[in-house]
C-alpha positions as a LaTeX table, in Angstrom:
\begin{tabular}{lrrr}
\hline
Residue & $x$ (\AA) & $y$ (\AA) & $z$ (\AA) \\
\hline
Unk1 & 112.82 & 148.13 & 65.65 \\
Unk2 & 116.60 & 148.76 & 65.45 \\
Unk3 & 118.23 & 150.58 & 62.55 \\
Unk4 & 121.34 & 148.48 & 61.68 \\
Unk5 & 123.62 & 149.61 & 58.57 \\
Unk6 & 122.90 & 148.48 & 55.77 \\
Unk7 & 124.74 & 145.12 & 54.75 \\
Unk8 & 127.26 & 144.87 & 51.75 \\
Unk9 & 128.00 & 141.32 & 49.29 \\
Unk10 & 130.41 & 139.55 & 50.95 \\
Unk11 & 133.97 & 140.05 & 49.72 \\
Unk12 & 134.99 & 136.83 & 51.05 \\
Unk13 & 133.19 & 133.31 & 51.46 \\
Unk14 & 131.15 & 133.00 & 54.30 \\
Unk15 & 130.93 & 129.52 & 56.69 \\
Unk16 & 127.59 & 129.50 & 57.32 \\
Unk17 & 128.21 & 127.05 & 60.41 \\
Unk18 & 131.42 & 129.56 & 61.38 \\
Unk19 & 128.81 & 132.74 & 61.41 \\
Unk20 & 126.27 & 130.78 & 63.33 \\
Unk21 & 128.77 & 129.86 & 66.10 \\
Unk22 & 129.77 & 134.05 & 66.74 \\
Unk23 & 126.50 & 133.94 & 68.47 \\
Unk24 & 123.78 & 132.19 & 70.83 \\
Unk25 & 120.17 & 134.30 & 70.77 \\
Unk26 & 117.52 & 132.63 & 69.21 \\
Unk27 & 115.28 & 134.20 & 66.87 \\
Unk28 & 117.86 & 137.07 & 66.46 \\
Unk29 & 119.19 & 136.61 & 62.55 \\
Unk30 & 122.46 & 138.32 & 61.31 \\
Unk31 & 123.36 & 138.75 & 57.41 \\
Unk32 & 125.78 & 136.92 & 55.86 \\
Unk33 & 125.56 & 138.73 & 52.94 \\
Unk34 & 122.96 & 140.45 & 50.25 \\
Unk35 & 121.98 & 139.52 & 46.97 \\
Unk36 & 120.38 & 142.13 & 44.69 \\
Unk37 & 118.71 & 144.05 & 47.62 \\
Unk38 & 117.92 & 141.22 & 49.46 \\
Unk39 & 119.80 & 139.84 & 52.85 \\
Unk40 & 120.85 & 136.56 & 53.41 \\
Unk41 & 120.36 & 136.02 & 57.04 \\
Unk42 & 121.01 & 133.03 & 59.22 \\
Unk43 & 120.01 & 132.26 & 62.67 \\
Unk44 & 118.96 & 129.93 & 65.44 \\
Unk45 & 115.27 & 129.36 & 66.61 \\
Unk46 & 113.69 & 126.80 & 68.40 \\
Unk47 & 109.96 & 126.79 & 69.99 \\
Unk48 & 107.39 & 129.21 & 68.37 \\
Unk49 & 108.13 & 132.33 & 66.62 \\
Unk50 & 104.85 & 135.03 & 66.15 \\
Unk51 & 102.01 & 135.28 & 64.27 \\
Unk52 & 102.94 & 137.06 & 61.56 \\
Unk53 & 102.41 & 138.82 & 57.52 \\
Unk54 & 105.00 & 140.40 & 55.49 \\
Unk55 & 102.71 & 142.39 & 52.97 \\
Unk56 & 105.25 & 143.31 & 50.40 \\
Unk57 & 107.26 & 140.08 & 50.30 \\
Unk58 & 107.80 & 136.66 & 50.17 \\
Unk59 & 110.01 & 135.04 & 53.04 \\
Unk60 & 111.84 & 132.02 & 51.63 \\
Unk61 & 113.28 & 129.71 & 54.74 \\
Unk62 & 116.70 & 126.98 & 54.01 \\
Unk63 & 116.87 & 124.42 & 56.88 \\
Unk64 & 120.63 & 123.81 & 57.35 \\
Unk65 & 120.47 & 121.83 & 60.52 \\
Unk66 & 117.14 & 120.69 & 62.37 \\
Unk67 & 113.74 & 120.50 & 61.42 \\
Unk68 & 111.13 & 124.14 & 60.66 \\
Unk69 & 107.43 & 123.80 & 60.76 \\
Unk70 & 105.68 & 126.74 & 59.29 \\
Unk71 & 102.04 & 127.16 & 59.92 \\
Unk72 & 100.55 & 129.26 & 57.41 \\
Unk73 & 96.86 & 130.93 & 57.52 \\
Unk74 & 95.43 & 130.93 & 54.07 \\
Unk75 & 92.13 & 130.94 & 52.40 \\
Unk76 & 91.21 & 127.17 & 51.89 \\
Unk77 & 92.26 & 126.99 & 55.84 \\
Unk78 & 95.22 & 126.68 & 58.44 \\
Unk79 & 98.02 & 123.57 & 57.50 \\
Unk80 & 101.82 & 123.55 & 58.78 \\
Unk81 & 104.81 & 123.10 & 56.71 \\
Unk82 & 107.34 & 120.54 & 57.79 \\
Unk83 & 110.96 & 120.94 & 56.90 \\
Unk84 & 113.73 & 118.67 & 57.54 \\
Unk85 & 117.28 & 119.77 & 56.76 \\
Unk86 & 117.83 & 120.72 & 53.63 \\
Unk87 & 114.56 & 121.76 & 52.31 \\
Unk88 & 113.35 & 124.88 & 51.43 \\
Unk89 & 110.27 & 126.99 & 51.40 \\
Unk90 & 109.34 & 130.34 & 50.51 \\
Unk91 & 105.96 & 131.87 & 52.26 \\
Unk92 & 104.23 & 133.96 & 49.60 \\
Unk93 & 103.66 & 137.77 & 50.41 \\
Unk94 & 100.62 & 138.36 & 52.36 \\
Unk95 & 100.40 & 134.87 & 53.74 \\
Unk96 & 100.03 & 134.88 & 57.58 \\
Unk97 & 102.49 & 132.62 & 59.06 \\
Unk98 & 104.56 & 131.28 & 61.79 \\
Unk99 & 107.41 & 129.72 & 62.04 \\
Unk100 & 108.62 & 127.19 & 64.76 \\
Unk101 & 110.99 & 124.52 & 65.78 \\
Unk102 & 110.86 & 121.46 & 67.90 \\
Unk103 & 114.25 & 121.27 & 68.51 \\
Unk104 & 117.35 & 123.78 & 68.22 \\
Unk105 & 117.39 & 124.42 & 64.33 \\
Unk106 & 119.86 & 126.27 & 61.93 \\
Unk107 & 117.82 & 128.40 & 59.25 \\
Unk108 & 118.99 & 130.81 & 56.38 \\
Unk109 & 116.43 & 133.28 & 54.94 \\
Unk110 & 116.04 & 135.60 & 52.61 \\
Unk111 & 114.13 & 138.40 & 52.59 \\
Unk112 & 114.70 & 141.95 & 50.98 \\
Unk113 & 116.55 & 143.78 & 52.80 \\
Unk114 & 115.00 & 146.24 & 55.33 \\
Unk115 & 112.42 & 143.72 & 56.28 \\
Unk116 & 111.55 & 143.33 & 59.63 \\
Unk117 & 111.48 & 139.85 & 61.32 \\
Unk118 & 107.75 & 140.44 & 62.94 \\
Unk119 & 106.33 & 141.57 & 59.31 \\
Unk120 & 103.74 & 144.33 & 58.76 \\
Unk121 & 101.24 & 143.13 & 60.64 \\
Unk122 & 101.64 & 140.77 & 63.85 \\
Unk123 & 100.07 & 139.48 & 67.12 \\
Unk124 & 101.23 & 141.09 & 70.25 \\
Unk125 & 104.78 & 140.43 & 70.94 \\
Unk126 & 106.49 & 138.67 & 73.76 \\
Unk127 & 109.77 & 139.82 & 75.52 \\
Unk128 & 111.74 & 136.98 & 74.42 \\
Unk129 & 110.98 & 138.33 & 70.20 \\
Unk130 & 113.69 & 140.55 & 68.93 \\
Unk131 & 112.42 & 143.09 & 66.68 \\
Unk132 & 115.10 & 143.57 & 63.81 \\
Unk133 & 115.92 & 143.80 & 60.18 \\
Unk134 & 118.86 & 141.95 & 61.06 \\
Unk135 & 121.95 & 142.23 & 62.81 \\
Unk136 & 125.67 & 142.39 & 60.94 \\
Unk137 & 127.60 & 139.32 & 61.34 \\
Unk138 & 130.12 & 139.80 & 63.68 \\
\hline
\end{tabular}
């Protein structure tokens, strides 16, 4: 896990399409901004993300461009989430989840900041998953 600097309100407005154009890697968000100790993070993804639980938080997802499906693992059973742009969706703490894309998709998400992008608890993780609690725009 990398230990970036904490992030800082923006004291400008942000482009969201203008911050996710200063980079490429998918999977790998960077805050935009925070919002009362939570970061607002945007990034790329496409194909299938991890397995994974966030214990002490929920994970809301904003689909700016694309389409998100999020499988989730709960009691009554296993379902997926669709999300076409525009829609949003917030996984509740403690739900087992992962997220994926069948085509190159845009997502903003918010989670408090600190929070890694493979949760507390997650299935083994490939090379191509980039262990963070977010990179600094820019």
């Amino acid at each position: 896990m990398t230990n970036e600097p904490a992030a800082q309100p923006a004291s400008h407005p942000v482009s969201l399409p203008a911050a996710l154009a200063t980079f490429a890697e998918q999977w790998s968000p960077r805050i935009v901004t925070t919002v009362n100790d939570h970061d607002v993070r945007v990034t790329h993804v496409e194909g299938e993300y991890i397995w994974h639980v966030h214990d002490h938080a929920d994970e809301f997802f904003l689909v700016l461009e694309g389409e998100l499906h999020i499988g989730l693992r709960e009691p009554a059973g296993e379902r997926t989430v669709v999300l076409p742009k525009g829609s949003v969706f917030t996984v509740p703490r403690g739900t087992e989840h992962r997220p994926s894309a069948p085509v190159r998709t845009d997502i903003l998400v918010l989670n408090p900041s600190g929070t890694s992008t493979v949760g507390d608890r997650h299935e083994e993780l490939p090379a191509h998953v980039d262990v963070t609690t977010g990179h600094p725009l820019g």
